[in-house]
PyMOL Python script that loads the backbone (N, CA, C, O; Angstrom):
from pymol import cmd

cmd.read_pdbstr("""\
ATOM      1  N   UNK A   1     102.488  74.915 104.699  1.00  0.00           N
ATOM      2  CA  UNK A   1     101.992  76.144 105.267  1.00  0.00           C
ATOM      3  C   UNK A   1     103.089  76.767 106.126  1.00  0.00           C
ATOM      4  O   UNK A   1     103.860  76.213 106.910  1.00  0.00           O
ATOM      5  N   UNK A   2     102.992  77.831 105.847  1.00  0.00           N
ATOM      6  CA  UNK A   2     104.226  78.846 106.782  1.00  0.00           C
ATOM      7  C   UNK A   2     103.760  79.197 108.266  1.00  0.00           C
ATOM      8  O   UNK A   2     102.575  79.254 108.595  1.00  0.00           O
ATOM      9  N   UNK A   3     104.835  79.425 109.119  1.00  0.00           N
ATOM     10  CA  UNK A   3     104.237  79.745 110.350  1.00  0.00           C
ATOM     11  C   UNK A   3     104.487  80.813 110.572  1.00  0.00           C
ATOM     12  O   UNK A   3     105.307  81.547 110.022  1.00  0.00           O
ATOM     13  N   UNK A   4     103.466  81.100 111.810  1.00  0.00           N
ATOM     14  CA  UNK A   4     103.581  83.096 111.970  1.00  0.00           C
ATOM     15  C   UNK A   4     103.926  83.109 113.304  1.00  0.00           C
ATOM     16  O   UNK A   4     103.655  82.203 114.094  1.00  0.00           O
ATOM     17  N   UNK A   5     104.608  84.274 113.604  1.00  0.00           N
ATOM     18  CA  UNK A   5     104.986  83.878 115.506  1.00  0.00           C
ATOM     19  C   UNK A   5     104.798  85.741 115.366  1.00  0.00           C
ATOM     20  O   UNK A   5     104.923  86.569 114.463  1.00  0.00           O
ATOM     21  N   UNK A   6     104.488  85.755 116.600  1.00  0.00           N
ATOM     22  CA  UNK A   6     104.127  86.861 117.175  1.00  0.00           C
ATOM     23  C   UNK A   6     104.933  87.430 118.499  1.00  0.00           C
ATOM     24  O   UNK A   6     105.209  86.895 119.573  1.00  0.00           O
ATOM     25  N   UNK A   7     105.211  88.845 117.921  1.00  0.00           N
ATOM     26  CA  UNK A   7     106.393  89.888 118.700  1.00  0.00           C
ATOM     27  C   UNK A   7     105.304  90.917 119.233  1.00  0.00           C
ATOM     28  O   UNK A   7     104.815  91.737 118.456  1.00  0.00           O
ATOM     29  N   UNK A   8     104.863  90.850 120.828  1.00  0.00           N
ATOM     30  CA  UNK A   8     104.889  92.283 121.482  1.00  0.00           C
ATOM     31  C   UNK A   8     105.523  92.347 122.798  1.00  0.00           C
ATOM     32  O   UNK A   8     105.900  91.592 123.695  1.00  0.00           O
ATOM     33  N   UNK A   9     105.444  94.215 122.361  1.00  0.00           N
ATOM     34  CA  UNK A   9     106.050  94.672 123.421  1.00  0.00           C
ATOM     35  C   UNK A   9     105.026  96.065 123.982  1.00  0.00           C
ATOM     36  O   UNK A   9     104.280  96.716 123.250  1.00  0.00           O
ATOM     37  N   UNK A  10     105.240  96.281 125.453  1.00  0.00           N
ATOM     38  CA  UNK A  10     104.215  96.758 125.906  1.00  0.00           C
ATOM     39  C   UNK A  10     105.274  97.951 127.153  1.00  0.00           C
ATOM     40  O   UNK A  10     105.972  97.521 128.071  1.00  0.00           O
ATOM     41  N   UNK A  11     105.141  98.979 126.906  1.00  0.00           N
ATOM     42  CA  UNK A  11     105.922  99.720 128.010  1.00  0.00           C
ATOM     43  C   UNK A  11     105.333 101.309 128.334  1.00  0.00           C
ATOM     44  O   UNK A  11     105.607 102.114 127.445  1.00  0.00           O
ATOM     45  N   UNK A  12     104.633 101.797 129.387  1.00  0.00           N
ATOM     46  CA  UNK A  12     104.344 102.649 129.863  1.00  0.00           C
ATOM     47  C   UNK A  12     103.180 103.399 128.682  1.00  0.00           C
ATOM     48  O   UNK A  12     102.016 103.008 128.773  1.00  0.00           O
ATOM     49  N   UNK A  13     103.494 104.400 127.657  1.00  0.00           N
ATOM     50  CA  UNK A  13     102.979 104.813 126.901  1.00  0.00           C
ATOM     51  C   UNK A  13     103.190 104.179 125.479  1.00  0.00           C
ATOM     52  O   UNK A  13     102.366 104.320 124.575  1.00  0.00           O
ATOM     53  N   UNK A  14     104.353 103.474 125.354  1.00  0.00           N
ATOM     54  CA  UNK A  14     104.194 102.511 124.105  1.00  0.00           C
ATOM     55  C   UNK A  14     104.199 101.462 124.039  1.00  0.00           C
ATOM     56  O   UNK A  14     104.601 100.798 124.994  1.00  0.00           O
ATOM     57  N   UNK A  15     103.616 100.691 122.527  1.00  0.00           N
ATOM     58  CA  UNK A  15     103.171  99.669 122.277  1.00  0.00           C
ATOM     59  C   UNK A  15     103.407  98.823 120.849  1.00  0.00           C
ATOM     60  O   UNK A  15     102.879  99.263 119.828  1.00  0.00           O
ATOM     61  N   UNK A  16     103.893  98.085 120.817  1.00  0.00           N
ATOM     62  CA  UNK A  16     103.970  97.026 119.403  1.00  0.00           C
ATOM     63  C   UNK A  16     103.472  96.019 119.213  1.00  0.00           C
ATOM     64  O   UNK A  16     103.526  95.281 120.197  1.00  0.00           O
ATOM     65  N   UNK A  17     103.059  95.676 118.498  1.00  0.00           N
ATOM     66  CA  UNK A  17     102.304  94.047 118.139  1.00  0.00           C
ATOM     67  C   UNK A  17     103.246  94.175 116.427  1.00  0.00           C
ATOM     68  O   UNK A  17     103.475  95.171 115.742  1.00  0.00           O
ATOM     69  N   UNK A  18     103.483  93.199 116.277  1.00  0.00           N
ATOM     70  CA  UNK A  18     104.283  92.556 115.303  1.00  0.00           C
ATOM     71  C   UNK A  18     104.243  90.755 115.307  1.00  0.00           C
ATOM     72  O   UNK A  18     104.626  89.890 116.095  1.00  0.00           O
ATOM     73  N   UNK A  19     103.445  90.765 113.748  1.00  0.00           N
ATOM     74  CA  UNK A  19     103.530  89.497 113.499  1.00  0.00           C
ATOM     75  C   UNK A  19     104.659  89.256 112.354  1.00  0.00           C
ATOM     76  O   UNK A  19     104.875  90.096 111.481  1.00  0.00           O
ATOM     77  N   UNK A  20     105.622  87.555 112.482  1.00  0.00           N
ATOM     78  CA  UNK A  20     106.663  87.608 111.389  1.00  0.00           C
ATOM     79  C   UNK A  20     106.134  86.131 110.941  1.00  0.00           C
ATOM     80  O   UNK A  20     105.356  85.259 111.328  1.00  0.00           O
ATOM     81  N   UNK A  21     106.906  86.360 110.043  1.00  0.00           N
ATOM     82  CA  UNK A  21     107.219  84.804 109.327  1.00  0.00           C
ATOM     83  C   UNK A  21     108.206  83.901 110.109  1.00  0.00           C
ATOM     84  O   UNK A  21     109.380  83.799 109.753  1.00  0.00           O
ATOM     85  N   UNK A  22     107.774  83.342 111.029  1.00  0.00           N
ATOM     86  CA  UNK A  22     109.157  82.231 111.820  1.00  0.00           C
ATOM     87  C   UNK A  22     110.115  82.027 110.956  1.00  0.00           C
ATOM     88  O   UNK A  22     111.211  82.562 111.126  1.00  0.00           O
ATOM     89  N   UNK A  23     109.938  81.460 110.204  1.00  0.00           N
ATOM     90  CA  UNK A  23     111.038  80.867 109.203  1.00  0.00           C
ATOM     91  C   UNK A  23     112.333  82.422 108.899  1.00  0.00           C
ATOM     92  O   UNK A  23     113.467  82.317 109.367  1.00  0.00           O
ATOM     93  N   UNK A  24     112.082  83.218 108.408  1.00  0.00           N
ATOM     94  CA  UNK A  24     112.623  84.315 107.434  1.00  0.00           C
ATOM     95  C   UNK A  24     113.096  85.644 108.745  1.00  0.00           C
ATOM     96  O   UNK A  24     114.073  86.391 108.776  1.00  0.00           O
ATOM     97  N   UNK A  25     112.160  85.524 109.514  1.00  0.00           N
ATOM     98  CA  UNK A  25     111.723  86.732 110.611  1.00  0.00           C
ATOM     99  C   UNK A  25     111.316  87.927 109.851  1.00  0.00           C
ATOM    100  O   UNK A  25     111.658  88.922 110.490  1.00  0.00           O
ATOM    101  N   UNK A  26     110.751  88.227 108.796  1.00  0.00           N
ATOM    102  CA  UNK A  26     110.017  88.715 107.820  1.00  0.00           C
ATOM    103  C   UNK A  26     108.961  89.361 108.610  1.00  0.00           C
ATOM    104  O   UNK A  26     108.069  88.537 108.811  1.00  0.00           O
ATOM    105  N   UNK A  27     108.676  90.590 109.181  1.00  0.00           N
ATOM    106  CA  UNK A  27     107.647  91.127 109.641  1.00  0.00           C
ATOM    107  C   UNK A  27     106.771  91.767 108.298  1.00  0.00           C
ATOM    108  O   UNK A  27     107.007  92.676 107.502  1.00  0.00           O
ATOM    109  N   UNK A  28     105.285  90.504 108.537  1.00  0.00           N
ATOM    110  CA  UNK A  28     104.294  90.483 107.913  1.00  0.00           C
ATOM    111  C   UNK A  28     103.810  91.749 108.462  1.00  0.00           C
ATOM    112  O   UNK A  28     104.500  92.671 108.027  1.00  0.00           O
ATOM    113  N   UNK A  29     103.071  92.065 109.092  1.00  0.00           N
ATOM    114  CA  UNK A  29     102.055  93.465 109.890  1.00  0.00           C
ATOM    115  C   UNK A  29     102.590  93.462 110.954  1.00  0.00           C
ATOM    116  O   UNK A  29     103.253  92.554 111.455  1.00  0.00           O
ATOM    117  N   UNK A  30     102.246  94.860 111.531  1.00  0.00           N
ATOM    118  CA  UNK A  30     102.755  95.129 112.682  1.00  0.00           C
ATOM    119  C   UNK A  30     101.921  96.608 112.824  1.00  0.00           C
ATOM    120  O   UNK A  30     101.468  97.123 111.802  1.00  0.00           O
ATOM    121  N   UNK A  31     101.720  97.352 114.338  1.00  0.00           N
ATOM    122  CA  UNK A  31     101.386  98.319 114.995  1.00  0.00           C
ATOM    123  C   UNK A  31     102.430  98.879 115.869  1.00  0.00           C
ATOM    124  O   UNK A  31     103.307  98.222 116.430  1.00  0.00           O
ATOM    125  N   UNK A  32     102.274 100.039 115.928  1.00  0.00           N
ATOM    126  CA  UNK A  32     102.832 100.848 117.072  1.00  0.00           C
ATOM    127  C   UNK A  32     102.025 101.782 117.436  1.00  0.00           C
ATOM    128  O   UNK A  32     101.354 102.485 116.681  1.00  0.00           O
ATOM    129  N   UNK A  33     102.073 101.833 118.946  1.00  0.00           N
ATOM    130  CA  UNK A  33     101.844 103.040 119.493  1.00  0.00           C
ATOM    131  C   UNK A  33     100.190 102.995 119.760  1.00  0.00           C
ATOM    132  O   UNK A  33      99.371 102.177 120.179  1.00  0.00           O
ATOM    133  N   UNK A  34     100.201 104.661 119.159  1.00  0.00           N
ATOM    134  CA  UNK A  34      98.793 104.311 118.936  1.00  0.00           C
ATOM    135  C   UNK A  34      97.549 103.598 118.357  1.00  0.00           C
ATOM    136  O   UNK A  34      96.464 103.514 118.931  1.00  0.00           O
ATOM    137  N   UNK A  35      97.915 103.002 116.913  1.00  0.00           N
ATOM    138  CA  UNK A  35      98.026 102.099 115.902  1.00  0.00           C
ATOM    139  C   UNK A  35      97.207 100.873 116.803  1.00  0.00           C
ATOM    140  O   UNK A  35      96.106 100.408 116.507  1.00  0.00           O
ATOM    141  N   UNK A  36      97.834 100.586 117.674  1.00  0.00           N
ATOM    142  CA  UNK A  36      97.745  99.495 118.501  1.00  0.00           C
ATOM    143  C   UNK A  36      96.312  99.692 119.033  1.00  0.00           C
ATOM    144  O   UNK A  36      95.655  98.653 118.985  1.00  0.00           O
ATOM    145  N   UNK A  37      95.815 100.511 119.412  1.00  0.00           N
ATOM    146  CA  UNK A  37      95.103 100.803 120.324  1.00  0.00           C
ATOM    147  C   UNK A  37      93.647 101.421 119.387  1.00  0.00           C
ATOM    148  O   UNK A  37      92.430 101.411 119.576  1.00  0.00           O
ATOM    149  N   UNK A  38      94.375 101.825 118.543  1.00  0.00           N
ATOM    150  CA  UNK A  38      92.924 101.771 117.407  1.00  0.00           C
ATOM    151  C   UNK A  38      92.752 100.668 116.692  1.00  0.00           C
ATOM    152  O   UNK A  38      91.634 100.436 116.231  1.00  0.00           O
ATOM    153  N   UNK A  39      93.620  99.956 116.512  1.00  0.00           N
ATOM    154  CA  UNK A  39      93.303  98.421 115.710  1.00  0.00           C
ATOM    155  C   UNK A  39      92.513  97.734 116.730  1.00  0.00           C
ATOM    156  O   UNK A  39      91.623  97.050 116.224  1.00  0.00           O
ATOM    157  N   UNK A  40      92.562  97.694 118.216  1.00  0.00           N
ATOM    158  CA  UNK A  40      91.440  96.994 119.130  1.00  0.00           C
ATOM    159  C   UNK A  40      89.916  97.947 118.744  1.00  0.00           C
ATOM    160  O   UNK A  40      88.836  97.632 118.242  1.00  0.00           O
ATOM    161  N   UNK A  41      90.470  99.176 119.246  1.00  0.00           N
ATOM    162  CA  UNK A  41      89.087  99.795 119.099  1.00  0.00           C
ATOM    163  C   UNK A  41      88.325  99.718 117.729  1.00  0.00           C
ATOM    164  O   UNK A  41      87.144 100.060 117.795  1.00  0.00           O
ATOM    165  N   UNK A  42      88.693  99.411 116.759  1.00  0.00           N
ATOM    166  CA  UNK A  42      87.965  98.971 115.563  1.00  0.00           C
ATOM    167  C   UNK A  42      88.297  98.239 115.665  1.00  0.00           C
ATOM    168  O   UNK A  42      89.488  98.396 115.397  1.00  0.00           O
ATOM    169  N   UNK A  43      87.990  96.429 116.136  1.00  0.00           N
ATOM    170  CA  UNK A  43      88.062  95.113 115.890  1.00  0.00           C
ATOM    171  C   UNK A  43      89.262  94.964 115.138  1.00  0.00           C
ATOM    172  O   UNK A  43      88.958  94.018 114.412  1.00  0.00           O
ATOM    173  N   UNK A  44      90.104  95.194 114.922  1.00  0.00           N
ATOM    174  CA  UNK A  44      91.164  94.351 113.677  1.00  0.00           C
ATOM    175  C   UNK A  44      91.940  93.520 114.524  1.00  0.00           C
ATOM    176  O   UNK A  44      92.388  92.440 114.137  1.00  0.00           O
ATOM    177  N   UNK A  45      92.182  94.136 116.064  1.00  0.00           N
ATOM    178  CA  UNK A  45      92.971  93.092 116.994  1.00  0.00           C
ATOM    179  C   UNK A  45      92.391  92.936 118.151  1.00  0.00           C
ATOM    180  O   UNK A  45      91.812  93.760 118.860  1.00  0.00           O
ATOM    181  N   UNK A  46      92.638  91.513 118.333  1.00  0.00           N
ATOM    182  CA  UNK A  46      91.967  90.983 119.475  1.00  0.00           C
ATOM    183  C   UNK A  46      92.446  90.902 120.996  1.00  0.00           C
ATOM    184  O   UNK A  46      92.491  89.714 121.315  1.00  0.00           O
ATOM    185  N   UNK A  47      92.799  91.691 121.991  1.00  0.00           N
ATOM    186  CA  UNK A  47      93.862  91.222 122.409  1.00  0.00           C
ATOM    187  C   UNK A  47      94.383  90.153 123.289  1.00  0.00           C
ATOM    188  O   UNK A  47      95.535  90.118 123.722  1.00  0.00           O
ATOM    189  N   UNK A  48      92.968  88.826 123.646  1.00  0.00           N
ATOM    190  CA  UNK A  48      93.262  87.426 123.849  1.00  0.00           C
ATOM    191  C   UNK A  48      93.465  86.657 122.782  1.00  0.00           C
ATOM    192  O   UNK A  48      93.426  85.427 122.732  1.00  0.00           O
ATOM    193  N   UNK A  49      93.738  87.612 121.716  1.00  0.00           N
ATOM    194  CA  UNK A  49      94.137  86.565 120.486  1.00  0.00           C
ATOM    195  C   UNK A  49      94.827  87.351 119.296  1.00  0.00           C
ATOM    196  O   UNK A  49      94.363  87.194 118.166  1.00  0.00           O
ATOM    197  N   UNK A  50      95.991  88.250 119.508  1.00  0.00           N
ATOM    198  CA  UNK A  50      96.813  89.147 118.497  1.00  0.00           C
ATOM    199  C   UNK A  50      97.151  88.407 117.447  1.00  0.00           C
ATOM    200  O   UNK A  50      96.996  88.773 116.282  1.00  0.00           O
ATOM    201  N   UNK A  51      97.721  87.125 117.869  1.00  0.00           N
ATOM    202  CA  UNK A  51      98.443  86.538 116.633  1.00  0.00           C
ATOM    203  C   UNK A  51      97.297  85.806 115.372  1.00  0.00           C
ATOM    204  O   UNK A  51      97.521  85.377 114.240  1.00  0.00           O
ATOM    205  N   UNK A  52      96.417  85.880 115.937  1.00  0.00           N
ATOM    206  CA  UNK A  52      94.810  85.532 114.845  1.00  0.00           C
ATOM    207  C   UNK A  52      94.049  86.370 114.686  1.00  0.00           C
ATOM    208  O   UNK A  52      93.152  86.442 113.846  1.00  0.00           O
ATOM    209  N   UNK A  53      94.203  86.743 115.105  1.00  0.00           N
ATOM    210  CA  UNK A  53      93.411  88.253 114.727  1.00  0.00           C
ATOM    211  C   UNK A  53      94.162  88.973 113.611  1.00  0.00           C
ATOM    212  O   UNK A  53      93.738  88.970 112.455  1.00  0.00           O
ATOM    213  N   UNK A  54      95.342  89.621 113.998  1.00  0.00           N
ATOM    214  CA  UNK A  54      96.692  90.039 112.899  1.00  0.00           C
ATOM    215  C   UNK A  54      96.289  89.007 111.566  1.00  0.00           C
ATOM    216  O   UNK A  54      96.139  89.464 110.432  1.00  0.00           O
ATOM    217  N   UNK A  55      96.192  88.033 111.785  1.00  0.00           N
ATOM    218  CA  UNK A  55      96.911  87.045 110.955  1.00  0.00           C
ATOM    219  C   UNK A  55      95.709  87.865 109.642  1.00  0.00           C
ATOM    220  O   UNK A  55      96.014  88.470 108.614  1.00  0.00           O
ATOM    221  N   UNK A  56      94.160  87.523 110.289  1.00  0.00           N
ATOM    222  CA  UNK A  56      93.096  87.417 109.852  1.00  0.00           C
ATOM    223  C   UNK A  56      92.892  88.798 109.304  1.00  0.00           C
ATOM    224  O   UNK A  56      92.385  88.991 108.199  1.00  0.00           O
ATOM    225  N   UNK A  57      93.295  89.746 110.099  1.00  0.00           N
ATOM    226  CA  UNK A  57      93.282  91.040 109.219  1.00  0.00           C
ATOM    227  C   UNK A  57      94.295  91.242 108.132  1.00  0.00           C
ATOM    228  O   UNK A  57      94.083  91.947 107.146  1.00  0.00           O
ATOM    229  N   UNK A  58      95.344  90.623 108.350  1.00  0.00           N
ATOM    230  CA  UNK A  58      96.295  90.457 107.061  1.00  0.00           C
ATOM    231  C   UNK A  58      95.816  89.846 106.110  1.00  0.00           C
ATOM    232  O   UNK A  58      95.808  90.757 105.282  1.00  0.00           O
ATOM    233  N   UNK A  59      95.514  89.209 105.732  1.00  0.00           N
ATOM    234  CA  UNK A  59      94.540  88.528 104.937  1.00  0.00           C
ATOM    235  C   UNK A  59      93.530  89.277 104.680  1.00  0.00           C
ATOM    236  O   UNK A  59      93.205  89.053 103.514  1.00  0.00           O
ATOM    237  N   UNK A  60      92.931  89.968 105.097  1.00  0.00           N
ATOM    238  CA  UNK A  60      91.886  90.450 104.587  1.00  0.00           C
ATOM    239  C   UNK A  60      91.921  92.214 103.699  1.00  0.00           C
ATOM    240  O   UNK A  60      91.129  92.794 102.955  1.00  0.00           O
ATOM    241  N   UNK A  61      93.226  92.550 104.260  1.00  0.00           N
ATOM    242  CA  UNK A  61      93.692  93.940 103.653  1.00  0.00           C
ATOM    243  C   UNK A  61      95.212  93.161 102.402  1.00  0.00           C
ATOM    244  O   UNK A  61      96.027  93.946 101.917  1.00  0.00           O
ATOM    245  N   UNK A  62      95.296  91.710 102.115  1.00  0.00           N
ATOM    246  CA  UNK A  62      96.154  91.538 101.185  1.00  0.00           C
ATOM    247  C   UNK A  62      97.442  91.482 101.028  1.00  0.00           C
ATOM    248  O   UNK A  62      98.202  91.479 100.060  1.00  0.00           O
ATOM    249  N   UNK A  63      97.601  91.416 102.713  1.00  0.00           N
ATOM    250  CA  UNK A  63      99.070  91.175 103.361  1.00  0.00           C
ATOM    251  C   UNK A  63      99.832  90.112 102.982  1.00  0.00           C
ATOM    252  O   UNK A  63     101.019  90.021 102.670  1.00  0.00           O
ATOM    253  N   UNK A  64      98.634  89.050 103.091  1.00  0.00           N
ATOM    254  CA  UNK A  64      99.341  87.686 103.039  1.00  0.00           C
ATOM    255  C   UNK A  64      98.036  86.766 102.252  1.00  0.00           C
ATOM    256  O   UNK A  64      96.842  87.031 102.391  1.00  0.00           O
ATOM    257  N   UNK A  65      98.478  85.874 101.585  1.00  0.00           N
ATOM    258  CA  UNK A  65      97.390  85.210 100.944  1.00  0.00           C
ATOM    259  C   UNK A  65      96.303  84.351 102.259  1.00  0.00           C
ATOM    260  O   UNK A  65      96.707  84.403 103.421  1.00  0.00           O
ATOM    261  N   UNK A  66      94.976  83.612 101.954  1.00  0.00           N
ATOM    262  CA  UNK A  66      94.335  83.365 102.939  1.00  0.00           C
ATOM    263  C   UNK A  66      94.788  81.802 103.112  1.00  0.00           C
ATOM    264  O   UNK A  66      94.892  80.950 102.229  1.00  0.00           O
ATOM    265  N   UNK A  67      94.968  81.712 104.180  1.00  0.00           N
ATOM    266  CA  UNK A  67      95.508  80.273 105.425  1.00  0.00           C
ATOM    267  C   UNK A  67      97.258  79.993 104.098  1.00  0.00           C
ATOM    268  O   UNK A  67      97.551  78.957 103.503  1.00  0.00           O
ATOM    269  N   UNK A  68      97.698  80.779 104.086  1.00  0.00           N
ATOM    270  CA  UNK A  68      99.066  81.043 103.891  1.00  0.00           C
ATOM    271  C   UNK A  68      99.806  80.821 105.068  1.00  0.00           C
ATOM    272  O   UNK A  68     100.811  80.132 104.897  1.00  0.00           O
ATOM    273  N   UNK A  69      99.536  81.312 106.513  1.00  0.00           N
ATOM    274  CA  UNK A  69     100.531  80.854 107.709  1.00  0.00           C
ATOM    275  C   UNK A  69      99.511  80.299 108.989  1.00  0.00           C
ATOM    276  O   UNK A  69      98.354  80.576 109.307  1.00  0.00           O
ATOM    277  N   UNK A  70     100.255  79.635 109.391  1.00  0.00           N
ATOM    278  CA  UNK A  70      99.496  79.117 110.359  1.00  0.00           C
ATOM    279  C   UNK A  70      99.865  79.626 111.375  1.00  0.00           C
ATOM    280  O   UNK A  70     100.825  80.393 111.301  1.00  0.00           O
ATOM    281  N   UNK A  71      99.102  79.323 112.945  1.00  0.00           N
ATOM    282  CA  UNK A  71      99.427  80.135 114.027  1.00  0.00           C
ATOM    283  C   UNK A  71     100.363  78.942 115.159  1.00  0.00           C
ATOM    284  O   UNK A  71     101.194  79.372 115.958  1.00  0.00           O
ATOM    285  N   UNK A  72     100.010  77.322 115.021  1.00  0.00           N
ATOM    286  CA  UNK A  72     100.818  76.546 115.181  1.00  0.00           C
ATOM    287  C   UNK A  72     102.168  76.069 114.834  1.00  0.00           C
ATOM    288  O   UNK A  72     102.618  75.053 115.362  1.00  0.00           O
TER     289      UNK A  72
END
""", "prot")
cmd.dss("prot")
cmd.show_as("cartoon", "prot")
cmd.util.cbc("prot")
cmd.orient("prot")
């Protein structure tokens, strides 16, 4: 199983969440901006839990196959 590591960044009016492939640094999904802030407001991200949440919405829109990466 592949692992997923998780990139944000958070500054005044902008915002990123970016999940990669550890191994490759392959950015699987990712948000900006506003993006960010509507993916909470419609459930797709969690934000005590981005990197499972991401993971789980990737998977579910066909990003990544299902339990393809792990979060450990």
């Amino acid at each position: 199983m592949k692992r997923a590591r998780l990139n944000t960044w958070f500054e005044r009016d902008r915002a990123h969440v970016e999940i990669l492939d550890e191994e490759t640094g392959e950015t699987l999904i990712e948000w900006w901006d506003e993006a960010v802030g509507e993916a909470i407001e419609d459930g797709f991200l969690d934000p005590s839990d981005y990197l499972g949440s991401g993971l789980r919405y990737a998977e579910s829109i066909g990003v990544i196959e299902k339990r393809e990466y792990s979060q450990e």
